[in-house]
Structures are given as C-alpha cells and as structure tokens.
C-alpha positions in Angstrom: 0.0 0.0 0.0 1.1 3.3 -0.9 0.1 6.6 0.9 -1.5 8.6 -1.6 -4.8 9.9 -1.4 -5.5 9.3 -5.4 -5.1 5.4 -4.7 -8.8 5.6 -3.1 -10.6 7.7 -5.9 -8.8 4.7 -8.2 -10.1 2.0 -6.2 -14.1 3.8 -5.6 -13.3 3.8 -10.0 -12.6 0.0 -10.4 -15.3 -1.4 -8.0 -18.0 0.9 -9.6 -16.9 -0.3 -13.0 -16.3 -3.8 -12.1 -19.8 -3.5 -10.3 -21.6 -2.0 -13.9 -19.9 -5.3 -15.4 -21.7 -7.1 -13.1 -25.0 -5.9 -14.0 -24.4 -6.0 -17.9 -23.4 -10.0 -17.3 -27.0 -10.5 -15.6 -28.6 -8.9 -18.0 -26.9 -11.1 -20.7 -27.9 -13.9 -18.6 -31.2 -13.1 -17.6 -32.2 -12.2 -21.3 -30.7 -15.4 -22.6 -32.7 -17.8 -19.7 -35.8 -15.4 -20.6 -35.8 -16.7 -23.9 -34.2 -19.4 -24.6 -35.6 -21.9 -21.7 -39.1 -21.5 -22.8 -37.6 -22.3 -26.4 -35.9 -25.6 -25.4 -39.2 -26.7 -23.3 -41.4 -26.6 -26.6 -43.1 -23.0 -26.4 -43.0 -23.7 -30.5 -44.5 -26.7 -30.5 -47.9 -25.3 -31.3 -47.2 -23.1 -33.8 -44.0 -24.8 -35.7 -44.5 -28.8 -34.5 -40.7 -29.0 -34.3 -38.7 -29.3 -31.3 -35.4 -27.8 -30.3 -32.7 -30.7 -30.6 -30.4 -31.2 -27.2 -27.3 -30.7 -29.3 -28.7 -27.0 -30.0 -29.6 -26.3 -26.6 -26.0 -27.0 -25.4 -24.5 -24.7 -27.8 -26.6 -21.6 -27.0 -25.7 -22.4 -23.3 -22.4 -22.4 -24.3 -22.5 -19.5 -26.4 -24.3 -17.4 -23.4 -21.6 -18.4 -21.3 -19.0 -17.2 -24.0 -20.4 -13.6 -23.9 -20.2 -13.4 -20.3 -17.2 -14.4 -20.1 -16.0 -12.0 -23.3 -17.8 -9.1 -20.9 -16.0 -10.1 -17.9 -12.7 -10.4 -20.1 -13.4 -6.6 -21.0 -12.2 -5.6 -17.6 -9.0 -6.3 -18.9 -9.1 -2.9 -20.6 -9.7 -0.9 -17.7 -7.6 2.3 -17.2 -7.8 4.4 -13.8 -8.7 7.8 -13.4 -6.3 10.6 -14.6 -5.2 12.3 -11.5 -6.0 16.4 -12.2 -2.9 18.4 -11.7 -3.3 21.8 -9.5 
C-alpha cells in the first residue's frame, strides 16, 4: 500500500466499473434464460411442431456463457482515473 490519497478515488473507480460489469453479465444472462428456456421446453410446438434438438440447446448455453465471459474479459481494458494536476 502506498500513501496517496488518489489510490482511493482509483479504487471507488474499479469497484464501480467492475460492479456495472456485473449488472451487464446478468442482464446477458437473464435475457438469454428469458428466452431461450421457454424455447428448449417446446413453447413452438404449437405453432411450428418442431422441437429444439439437445445438441442445439447446449451450444446456445455455451455461447451465453461465451459472452459473459467475453464481458467479464473486457475488464482487462480498464484504465484508472487521470489524477488532475493543480
């Protein structure tokens, strides 16, 4: 730990950033499970008579969990604060 004042106003930056992420991820999440669950259960079986094959069900799982993971790997990019000069 360092002594400098601007350390805190960085660290108050990367949890509020790191907490937005959060949110974005379950919103990917809960728009995916919002839409694709009923899919896989058969909510087009009345109007199309087909059914959503296992095989395609795993990969869209997998690809939600791809894009939150892809978000989360956007942290990566984060730069602090510029500290002002007086």
């Amino acid at each position: 730990m360092r002594s400098n004042l601007w350390d805190v106003v960085v660290a108050f930056d990367l949890a509020r950033t790191g907490f937005r992420r959060i949110q974005l991820n379950f919103l990917y999440a809960y728009g995916y499970n919002a839409l694709a669950i009923p899919i896989a259960a058969g909510a087009l079986w009345p109007l199309t008579h087909a059914l959503m094959p296992p095989w395609v069900a795993a990969l869209a799982m997998a690809l939600s969990s791809v894009s939150v993971v892809s978000s989360s790997l956007a942290l990566r990019l984060y730069r602090p604060p510029k500290m002002p000069t007086a």
